[in-house]
N, CA, C and O atoms as a printed pandas DataFrame, in Angstrom:
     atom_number atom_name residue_name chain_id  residue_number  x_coord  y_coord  z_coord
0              1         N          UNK        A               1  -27.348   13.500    5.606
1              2        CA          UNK        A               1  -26.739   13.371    6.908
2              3         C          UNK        A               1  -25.227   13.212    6.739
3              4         O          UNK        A               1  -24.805   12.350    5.968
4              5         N          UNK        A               2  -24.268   14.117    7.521
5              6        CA          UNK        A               2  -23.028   13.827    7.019
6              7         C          UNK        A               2  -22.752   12.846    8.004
7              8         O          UNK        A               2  -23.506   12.812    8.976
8              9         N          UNK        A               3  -21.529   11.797    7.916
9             10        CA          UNK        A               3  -21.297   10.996    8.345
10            11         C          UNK        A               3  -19.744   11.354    8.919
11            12         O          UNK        A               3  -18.887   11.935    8.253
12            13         N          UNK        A               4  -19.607   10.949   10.089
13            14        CA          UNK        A               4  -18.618   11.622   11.151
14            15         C          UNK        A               4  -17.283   10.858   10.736
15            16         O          UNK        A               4  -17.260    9.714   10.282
16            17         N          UNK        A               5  -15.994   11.803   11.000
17            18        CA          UNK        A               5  -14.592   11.099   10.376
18            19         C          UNK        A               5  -14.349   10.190   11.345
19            20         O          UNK        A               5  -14.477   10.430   12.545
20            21         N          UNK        A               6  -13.855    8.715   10.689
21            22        CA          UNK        A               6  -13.964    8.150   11.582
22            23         C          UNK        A               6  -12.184    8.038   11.945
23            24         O          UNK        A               6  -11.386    8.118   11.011
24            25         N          UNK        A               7  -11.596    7.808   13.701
25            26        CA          UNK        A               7  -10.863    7.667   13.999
26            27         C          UNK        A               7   -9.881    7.432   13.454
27            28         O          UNK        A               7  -10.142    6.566   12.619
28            29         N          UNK        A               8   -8.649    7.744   13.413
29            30        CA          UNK        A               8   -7.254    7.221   12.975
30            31         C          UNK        A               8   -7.193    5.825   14.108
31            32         O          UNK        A               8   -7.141    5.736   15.334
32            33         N          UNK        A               9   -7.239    4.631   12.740
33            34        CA          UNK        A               9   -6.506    3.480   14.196
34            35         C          UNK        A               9   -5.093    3.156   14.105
35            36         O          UNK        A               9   -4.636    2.145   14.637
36            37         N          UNK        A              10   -4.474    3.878   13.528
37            38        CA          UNK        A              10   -3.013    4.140   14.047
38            39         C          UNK        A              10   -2.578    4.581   14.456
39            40         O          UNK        A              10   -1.397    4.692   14.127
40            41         N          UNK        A              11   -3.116    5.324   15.659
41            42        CA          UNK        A              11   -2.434    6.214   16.407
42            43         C          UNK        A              11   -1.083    5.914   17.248
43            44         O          UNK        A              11   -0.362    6.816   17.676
44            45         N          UNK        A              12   -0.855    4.667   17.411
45            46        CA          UNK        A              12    0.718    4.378   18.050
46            47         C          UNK        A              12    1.266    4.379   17.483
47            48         O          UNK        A              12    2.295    3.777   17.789
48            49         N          UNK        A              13    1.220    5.117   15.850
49            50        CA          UNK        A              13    2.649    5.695   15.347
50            51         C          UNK        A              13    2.473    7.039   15.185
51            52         O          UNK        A              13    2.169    7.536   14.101
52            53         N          UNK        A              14    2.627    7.607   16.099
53            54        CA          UNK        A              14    2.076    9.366   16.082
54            55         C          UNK        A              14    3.706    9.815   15.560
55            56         O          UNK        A              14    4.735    9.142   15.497
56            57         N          UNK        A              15    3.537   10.673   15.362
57            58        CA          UNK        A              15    4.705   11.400   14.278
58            59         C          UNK        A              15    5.113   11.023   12.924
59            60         O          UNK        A              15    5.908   11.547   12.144
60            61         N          UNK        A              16    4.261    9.831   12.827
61            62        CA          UNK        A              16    4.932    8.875   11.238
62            63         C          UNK        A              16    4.030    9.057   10.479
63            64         O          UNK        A              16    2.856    8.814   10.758
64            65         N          UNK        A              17    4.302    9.370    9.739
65            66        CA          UNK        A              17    3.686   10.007    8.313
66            67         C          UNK        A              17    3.073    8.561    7.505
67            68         O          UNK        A              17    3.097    8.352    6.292
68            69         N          UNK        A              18    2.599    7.778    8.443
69            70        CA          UNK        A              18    2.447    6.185    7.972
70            71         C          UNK        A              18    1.633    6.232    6.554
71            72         O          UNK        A              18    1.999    5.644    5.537
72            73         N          UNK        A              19    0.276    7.167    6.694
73            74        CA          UNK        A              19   -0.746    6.757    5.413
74            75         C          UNK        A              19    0.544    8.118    3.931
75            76         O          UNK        A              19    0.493    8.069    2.702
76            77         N          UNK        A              20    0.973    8.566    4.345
77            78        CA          UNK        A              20    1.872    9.430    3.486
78            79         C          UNK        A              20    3.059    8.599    2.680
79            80         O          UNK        A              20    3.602    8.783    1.591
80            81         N          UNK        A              21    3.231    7.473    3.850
81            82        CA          UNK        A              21    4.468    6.838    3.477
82            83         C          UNK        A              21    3.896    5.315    2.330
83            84         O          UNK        A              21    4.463    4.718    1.415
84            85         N          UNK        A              22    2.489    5.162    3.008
85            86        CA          UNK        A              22    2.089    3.604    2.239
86            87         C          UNK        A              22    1.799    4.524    0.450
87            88         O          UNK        A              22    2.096    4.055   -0.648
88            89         N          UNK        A              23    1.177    5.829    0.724
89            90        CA          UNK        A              23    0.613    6.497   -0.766
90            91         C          UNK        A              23    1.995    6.336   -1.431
91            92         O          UNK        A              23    1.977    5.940   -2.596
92            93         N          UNK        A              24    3.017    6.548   -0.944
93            94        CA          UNK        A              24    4.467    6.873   -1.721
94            95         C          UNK        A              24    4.284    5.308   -2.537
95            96         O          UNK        A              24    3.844    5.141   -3.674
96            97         N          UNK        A              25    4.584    4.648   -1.936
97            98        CA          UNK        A              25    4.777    3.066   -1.749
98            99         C          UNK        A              25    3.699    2.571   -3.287
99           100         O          UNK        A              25    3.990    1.873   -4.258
100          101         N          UNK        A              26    2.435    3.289   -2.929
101          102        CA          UNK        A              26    1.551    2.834   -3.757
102          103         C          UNK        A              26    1.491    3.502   -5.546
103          104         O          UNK        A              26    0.982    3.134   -6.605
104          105         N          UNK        A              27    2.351    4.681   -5.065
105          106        CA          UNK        A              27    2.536    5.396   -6.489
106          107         C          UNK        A              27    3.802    4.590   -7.475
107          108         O          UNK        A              27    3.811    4.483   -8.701
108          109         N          UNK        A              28    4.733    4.135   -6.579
109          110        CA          UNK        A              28    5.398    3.501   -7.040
110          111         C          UNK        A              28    5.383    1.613   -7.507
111          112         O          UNK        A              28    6.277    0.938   -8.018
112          113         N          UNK        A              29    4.185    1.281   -7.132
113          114        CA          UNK        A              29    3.916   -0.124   -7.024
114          115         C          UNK        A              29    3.285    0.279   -7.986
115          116         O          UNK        A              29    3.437   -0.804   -8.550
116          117         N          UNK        A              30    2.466    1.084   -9.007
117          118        CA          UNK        A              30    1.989    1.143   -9.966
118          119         C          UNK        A              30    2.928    1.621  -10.898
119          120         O          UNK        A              30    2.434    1.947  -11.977
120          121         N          UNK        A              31    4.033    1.741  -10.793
121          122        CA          UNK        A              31    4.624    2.021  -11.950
122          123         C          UNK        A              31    5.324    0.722  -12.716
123          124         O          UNK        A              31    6.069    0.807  -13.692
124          125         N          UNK        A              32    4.895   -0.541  -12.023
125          126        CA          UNK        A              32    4.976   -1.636  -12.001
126          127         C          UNK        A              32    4.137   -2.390  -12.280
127          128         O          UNK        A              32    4.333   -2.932  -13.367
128          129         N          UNK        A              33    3.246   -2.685  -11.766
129          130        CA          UNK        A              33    2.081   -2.876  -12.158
130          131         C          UNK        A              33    1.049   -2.381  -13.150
131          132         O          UNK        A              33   -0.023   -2.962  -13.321
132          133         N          UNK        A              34    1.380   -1.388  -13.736
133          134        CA          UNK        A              34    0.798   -0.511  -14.964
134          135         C          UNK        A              34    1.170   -1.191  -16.256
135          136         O          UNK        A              34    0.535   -1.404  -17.289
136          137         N          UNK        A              35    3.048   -1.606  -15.673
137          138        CA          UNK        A              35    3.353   -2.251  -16.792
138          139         C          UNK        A              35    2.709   -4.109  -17.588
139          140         O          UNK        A              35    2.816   -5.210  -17.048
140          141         N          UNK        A              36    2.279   -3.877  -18.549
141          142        CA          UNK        A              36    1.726   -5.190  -18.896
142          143         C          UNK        A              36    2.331   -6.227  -18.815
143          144         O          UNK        A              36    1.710   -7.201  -18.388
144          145         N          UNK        A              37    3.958   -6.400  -19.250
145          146        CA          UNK        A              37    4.773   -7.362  -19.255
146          147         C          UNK        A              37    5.121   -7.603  -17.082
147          148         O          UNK        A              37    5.699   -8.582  -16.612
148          149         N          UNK        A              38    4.602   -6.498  -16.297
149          150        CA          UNK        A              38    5.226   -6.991  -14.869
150          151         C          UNK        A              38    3.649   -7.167  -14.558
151          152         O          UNK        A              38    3.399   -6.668  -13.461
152          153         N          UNK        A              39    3.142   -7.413  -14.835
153          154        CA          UNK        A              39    1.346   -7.700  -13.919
154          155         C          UNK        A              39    0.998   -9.027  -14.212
155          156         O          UNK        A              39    1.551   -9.730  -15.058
156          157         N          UNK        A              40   -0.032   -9.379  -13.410
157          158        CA          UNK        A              40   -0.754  -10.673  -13.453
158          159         C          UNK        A              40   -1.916  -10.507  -12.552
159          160         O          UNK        A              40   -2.317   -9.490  -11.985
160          161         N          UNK        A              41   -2.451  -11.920  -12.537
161          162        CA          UNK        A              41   -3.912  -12.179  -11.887
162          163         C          UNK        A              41   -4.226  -11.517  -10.403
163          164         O          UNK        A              41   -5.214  -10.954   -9.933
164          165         N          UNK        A              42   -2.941  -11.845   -9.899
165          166        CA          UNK        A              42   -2.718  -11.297   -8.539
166          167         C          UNK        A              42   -2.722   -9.669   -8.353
167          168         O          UNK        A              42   -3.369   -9.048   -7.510
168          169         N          UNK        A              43   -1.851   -9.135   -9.338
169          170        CA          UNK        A              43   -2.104   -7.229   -9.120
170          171         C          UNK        A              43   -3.088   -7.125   -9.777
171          172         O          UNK        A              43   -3.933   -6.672   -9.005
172          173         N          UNK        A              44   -3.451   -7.239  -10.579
173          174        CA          UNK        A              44   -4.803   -6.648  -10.973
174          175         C          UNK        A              44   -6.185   -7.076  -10.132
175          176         O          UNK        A              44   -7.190   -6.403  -10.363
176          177         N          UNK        A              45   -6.249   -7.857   -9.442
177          178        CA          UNK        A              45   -6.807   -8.140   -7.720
178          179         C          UNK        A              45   -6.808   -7.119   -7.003
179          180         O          UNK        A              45   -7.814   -6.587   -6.535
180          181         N          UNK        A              46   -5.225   -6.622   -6.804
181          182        CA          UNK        A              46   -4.269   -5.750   -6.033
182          183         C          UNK        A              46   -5.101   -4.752   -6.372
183          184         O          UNK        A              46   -5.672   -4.106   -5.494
184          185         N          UNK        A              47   -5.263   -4.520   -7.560
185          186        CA          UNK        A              47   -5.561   -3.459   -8.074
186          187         C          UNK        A              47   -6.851   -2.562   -8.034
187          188         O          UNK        A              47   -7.088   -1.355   -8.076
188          189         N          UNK        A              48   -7.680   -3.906   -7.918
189          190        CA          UNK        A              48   -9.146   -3.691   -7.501
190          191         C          UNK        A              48   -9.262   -3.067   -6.124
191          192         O          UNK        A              48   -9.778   -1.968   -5.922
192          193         N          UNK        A              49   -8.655   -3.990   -5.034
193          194        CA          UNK        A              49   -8.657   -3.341   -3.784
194          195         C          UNK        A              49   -8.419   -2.126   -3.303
195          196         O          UNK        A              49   -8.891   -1.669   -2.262
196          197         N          UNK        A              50   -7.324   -1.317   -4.420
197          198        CA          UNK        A              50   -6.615   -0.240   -3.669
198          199         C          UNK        A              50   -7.355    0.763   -4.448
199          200         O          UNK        A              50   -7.189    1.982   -4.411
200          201         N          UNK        A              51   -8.439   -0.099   -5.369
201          202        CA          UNK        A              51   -9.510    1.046   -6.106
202          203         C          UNK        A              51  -10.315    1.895   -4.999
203          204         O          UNK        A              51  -10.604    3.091   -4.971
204          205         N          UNK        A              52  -10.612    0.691   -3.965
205          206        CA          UNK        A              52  -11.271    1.152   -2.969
206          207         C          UNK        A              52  -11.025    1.535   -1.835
207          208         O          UNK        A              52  -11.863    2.050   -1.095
208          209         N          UNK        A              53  -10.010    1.361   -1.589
209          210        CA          UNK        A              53   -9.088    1.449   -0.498
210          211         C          UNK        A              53   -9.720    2.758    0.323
211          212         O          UNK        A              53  -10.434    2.620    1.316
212          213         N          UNK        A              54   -9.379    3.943   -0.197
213          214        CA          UNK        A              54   -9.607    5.153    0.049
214          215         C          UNK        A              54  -10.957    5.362    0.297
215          216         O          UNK        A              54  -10.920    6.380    0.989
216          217         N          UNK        A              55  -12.421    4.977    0.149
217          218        CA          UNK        A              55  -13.488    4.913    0.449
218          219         C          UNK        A              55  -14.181    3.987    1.693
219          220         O          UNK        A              55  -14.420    2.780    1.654
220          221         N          UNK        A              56  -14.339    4.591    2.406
221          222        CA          UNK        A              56  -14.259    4.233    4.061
222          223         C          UNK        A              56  -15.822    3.116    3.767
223          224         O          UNK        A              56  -16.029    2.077    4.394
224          225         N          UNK        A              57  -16.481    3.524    2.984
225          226        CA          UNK        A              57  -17.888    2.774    2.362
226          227         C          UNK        A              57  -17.906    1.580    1.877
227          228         O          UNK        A              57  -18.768    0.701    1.859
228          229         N          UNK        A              58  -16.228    1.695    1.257
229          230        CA          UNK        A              58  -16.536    0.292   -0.147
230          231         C          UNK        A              58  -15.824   -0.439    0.153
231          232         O          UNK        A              58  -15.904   -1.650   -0.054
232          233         N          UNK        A              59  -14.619    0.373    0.935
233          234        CA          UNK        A              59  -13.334   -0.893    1.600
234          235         C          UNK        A              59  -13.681   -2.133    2.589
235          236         O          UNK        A              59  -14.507   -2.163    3.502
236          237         N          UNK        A              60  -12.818   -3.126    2.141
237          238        CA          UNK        A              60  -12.342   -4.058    2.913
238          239         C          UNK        A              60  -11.032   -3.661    3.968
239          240         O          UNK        A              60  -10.849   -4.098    5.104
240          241         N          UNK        A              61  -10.248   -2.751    3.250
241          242        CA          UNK        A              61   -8.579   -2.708    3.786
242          243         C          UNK        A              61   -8.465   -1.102    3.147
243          244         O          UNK        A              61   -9.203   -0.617    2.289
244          245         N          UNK        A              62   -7.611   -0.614    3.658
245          246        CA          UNK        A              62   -7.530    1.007    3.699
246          247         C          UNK        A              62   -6.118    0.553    2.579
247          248         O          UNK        A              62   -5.899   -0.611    2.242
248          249         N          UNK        A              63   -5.207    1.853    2.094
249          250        CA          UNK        A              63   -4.138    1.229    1.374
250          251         C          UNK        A              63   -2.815    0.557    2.594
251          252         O          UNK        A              63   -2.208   -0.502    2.434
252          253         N          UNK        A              64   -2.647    1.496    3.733
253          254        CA          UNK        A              64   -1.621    0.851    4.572
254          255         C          UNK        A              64   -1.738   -0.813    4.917
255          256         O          UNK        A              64   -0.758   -1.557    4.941
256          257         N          UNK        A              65   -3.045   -1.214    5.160
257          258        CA          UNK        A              65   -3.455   -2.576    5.398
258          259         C          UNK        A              65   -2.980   -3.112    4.625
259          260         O          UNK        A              65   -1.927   -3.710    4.844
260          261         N          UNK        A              66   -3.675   -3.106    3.204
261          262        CA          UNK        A              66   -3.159   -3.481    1.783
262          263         C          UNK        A              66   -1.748   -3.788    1.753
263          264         O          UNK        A              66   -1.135   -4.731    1.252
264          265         N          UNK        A              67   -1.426   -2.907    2.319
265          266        CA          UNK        A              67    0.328   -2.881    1.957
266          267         C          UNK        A              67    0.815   -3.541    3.240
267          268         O          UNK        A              67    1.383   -4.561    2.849
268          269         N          UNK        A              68    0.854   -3.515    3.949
269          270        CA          UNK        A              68    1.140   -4.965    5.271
270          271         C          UNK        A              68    0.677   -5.821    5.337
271          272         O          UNK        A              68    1.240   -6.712    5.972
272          273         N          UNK        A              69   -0.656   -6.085    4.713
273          274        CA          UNK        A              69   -0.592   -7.596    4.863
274          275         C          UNK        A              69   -0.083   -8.183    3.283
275          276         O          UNK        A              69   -0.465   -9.334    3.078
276          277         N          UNK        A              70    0.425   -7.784    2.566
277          278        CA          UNK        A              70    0.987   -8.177    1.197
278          279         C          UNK        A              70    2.373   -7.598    1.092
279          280         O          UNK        A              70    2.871   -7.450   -0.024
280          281         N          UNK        A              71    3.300   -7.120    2.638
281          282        CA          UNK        A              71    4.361   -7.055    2.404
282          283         C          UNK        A              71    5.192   -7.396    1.592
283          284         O          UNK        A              71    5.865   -6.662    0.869
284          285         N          UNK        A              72    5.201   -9.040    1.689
285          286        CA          UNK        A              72    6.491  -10.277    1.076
286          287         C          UNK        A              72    6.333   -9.958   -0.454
287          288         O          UNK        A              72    7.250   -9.825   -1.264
288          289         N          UNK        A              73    5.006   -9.866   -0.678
289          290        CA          UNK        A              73    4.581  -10.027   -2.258
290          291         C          UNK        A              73    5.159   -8.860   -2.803
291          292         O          UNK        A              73    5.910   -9.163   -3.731
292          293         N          UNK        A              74    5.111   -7.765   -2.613
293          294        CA          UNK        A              74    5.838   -5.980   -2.987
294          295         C          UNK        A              74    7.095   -6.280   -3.156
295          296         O          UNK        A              74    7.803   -6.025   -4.129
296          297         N          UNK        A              75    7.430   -6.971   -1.939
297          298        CA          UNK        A              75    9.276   -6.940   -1.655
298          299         C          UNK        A              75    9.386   -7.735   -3.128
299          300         O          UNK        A              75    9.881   -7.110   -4.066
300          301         N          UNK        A              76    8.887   -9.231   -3.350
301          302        CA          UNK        A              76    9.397   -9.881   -4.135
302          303         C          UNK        A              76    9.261   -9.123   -5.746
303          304         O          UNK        A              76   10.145   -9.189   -6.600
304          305         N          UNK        A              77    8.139   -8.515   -5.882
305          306        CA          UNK        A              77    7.869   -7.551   -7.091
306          307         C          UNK        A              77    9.332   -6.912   -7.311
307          308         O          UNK        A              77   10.054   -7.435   -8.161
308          309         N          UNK        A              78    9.856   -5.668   -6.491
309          310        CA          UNK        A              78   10.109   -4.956   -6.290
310          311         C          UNK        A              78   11.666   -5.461   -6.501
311          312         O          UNK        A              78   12.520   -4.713   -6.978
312          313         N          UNK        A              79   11.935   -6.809   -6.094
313          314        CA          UNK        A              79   13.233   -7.450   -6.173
314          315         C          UNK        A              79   13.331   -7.942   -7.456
315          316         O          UNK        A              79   14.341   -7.800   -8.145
316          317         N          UNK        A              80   12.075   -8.660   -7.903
317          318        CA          UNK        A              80   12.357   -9.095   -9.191
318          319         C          UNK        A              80   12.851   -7.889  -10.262
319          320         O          UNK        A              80   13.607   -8.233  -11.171
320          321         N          UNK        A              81   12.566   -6.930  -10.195
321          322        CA          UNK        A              81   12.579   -5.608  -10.688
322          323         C          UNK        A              81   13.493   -4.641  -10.949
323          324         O          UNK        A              81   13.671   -3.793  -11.823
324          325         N          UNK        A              82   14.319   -5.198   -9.394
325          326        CA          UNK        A              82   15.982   -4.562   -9.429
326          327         C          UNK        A              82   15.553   -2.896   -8.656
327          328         O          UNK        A              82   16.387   -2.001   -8.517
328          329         N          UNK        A              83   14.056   -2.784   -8.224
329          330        CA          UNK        A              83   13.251   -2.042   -7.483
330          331         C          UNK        A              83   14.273   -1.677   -5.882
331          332         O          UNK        A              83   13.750   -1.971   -4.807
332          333         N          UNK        A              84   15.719   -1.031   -5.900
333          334        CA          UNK        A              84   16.116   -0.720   -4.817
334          335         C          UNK        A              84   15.385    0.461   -3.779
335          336         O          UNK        A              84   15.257    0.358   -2.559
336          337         N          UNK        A              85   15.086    1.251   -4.380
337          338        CA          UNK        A              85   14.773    2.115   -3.822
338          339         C          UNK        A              85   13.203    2.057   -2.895
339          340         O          UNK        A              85   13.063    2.457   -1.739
340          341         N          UNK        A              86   12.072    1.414   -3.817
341          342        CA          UNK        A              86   11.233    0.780   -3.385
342          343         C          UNK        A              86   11.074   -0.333   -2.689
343          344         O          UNK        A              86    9.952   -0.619   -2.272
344          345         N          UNK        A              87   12.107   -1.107   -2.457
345          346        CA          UNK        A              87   12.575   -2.296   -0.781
346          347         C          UNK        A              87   12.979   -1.346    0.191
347          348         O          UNK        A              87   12.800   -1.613    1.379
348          349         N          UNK        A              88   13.676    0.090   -0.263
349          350        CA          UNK        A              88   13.898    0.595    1.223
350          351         C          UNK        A              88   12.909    0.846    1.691
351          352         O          UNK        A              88   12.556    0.453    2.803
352          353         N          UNK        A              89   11.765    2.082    0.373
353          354        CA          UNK        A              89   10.705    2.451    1.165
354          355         C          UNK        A              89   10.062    1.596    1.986
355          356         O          UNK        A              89    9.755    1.938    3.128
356          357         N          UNK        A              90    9.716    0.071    1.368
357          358        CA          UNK        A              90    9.114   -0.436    2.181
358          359         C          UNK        A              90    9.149   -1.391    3.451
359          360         O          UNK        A              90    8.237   -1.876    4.120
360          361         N          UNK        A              91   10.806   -1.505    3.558
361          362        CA          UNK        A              91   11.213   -1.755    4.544
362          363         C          UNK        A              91   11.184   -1.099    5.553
363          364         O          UNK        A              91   11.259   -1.526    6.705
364          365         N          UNK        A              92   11.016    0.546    5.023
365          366        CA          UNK        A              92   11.063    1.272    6.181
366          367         C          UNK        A              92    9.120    1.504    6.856
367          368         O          UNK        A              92    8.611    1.855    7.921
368          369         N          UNK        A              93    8.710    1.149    5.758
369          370        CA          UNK        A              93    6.795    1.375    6.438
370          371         C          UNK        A              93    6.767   -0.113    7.111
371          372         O          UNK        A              93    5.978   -0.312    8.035
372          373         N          UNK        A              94    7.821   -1.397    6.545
373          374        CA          UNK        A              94    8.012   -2.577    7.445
374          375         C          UNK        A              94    7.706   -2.354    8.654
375          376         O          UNK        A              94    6.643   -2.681    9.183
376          377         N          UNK        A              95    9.066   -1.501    9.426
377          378        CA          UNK        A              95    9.423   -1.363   10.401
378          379         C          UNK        A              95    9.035   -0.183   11.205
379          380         O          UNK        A              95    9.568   -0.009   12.301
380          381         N          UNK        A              96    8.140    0.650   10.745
381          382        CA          UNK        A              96    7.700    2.068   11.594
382          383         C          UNK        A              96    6.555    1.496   11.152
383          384         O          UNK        A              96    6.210    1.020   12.233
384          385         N          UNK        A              97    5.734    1.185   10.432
385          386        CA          UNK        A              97    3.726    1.444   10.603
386          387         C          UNK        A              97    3.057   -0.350   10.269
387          388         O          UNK        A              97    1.874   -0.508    9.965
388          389         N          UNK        A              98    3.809   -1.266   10.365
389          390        CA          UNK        A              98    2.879   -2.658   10.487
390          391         C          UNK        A              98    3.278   -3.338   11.150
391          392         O          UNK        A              98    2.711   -4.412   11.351
């Protein structure tokens, strides 16, 4: 039985490339988190979740969720890091998709 797509519930950001913009976000939060000397108990948690993220079956939180409700925590990664470019991105999914 196939099972029907289920709704976008973000639709009040129509034109924003929101789940395009959190994947960016997420390719780059692993280039951080990959690293052994920048990880801990907490991303590799992180890590589990966004295993599933993408599976509408297994998830708790899709990756955009993931990534808004763990805003502060990215930013602070991302600062400790000297991560400029990755505070804009995510200042900017801040302020257009959470």
């Amino acid at each position: 039985m196939d099972r029907p797509t289920p709704p976008d519930r973000y639709v009040s950001f129509k034109g924003i490339d929101c789940d395009g913009n959190a994947r960016q976000i997420i390719a780059r939060l692993y280039t951080h988190i990959d690293d052994p000397a920048k990880t801990n108990a907490f991303w590799e948690r992180f890590r589990e979740k966004l295993a599933v993220a993408d599976d509408p079956l297994a998830r708790q939180a899709d990756g955009l969720c993931l990534l808004c409700s763990n805003i502060y925590y990215i930013a602070d990664l991302f600062e400790e890091h000297g991560d400029e470019d990755g505070l804009a991105m995510l200042s900017r999914l801040e302020d257009e998709c959470c």
